[in-house]
N, C-alpha and C positions, 0 to 999 in steps of 0.2 A: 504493500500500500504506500509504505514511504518513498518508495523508488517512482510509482505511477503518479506520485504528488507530484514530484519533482518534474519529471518528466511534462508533467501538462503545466508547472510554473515555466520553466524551458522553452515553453512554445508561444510566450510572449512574446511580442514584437521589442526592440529596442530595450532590453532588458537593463535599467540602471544599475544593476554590477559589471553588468558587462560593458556598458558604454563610461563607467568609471574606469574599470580596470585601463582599458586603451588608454584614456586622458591620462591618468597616472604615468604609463609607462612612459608616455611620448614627454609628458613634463619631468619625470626625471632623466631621459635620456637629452631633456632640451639646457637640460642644468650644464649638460657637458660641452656646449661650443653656442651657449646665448650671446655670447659677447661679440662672435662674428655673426649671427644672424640680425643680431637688431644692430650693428655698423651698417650690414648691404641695407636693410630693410628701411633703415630713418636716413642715412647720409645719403644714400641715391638722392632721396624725392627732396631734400633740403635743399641738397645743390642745384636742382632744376631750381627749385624756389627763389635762390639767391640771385643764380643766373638770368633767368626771367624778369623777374621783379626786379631788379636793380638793373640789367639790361634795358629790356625794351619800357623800364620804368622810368629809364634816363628820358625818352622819347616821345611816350605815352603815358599823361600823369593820371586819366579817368578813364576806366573803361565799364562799359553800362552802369554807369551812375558812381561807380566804387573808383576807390584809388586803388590802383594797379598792383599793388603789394598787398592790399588786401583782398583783392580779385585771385589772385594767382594761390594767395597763401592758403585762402580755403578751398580753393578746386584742387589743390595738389594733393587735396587726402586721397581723391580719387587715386592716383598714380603710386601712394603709397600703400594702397588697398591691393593694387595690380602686385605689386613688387613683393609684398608680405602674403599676399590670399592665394594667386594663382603659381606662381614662380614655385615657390617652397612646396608646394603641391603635386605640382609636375612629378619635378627632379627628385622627391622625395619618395614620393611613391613609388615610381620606377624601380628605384633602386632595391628598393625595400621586397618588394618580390619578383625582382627579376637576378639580383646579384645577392643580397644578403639571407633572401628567404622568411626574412620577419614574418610577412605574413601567413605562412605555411604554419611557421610555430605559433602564432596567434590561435589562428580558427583551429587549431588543436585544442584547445581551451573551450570550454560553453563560449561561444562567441561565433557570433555568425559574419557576412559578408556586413548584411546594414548596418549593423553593431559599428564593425570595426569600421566603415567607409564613416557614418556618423560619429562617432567617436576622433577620428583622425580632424573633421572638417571644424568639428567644436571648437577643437582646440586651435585648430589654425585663427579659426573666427576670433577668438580669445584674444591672441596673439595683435592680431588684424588691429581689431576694438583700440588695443593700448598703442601701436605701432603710428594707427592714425591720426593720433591726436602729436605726435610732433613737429608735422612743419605749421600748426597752428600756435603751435607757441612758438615755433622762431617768431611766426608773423605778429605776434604778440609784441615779442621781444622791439620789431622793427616799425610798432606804432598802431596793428590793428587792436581796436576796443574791445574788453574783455564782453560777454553778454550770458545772460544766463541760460540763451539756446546752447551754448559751447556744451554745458553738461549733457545733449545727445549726441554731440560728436561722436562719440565713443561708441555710443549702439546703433549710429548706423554706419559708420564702420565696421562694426560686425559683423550685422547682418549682409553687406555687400562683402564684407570677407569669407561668409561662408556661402555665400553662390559661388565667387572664386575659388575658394577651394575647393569645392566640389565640382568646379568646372575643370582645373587643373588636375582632379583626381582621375576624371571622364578623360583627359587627353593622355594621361598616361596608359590608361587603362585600353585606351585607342590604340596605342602606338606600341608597332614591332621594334622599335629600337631608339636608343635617345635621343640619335641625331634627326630624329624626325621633330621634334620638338621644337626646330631651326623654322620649321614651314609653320605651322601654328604660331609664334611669335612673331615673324616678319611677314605673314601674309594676314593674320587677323589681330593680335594681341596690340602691335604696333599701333597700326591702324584706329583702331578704337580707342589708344591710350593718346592719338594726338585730335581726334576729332570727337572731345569728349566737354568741352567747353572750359577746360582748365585754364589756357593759354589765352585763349579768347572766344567772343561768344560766338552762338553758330545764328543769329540773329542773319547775318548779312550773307550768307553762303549760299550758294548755289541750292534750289527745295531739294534735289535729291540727297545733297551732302545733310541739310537739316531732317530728312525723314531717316538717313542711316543714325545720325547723332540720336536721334527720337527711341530707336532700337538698339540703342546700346544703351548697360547699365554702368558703365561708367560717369554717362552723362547725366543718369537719374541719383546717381550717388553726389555728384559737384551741387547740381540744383537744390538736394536736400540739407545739405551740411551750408552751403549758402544760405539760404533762407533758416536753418536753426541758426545761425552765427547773424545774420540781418533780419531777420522778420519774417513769418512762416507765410505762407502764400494760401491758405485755405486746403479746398479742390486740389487743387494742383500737385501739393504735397501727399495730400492722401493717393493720388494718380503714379507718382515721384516712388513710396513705398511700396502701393499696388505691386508695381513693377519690380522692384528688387527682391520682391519675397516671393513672387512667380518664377524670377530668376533664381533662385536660390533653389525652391522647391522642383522647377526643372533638371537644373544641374546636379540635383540629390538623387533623385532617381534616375540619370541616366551615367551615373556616376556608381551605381550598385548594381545597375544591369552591367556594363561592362566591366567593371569588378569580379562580378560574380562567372562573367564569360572565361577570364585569366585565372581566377582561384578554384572552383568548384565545376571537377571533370566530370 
């Protein structure tokens, strides 16, 4: 009887020991090399911020209504959402059951596919959440106003960090080999990471270049953390989430189907 308890506790979906167990291990294997993860993950999207904002801020001192350093400083969470959510995702993944076998010895454990793809994306999300919130305090540092939307920076960075990773989970889980990972970044990741309204807005652009910007969640992640950082937009916002949590829940399931293709013969 005790064994058939078990067994039918087991057959829950998303089972909170098991989607702790993962967290746990990923955060004490993150204890071992955080120092270079959060250097690539906050100094990348910094230096765009410095570069940008003090470059073309030399040039251009307002852009849609904002000063240029505080335009750029809040739309770069998006770029640091890419860099920390999707990136680490990939390359992480890959490695992990195609060279180290992690995985193998995981789902050896009560631990299924969704578990572990869930479990992996939390924590990246986790990750994301805290990662995002630093080129807003450079821009802090360099004159933009503190405001009490700032206090969601942090969850919707999350939340757009964990459609990234679980979009990065789906491309690893795509790909026969890493150097494929070359065409994904320079054919689509690129692309969406410069036509995302960070840099400038997509106001004046060509309508198809503004209906791709409209379809990408990078560009609903800039609009949101704008508007919590300057004043929420109604509609629009709730429209702005809509989308990042369809993204997220997409990228979660198609992130466990092929998952489940590479791990479960």
């Amino acid at each position: 009887m005790a064994v058939a308890g078990a067994q039918r506790r087991r057959l829950g979906r998303l089972e909170p020991a098991a989607l702790r167990g993962v967290m746990v291990r990923e955060i004490v294997n993150y204890s071992s090399f955080w120092r270079g993860s959060t250097f690539s993950s906050t100094v990348d999207p910094t230096i765009y911020l410095l570069a940008f904002g003090f470059g073309f801020g030399s040039l251009v001192s307002k852009v849609a209504g904002y000063d240029y350093i505080d335009f750029v400083g809040t739309g770069i969470v998006a770029t640091t959402v890419l860099f920390s959510g999707a990136f680490p995702a990939m390359y992480s993944t890959f490695v992990k059951y195609e060279f180290q076998h992690t995985y193998d010895a995981i789902l050896a454990a009560p631990v299924d596919t969704e578990e572990l793809v869930t479990g992996e994306a939390l924590w990246i999300a986790a990750r994301t959440g805290t990662y995002g919130c630093v080129p807003m305090l450079v821009a802090m540092v360099f004159g933009l106003d503190p405001s009490w939307g700032m206090l969601l920076v942090p969850l919707i960075a999350a939340l757009a960090g964990l459609g990234w990773a679980c979009f990065g989970i789906f491309i690893a889980a795509s790909s026969k080999a890493i150097e494929s990972f070359s065409y994904w970044q320079s054919g689509l990741l690129t692309p969406m990471f410069l036509v995302a309204g960070t840099f400038f807005p997509l106001d004046e652009l060509p309508t198809w270049a503004q209906v791709l910007g409209n379809i990408n969640p990078l560009f609903h992640t800039v609009e949101l953390v704008r508007h919590a950082v300057f004043g929420f937009e109604g509609w629009n916002d709730i429209g702005h989430l809509a989308f990042l949590i369809g993204f997220a829940l997409v990228s979660w399931r198609l992130a466990i189907r092929f998952m489940e293709r590479k791990l479960v013969l």
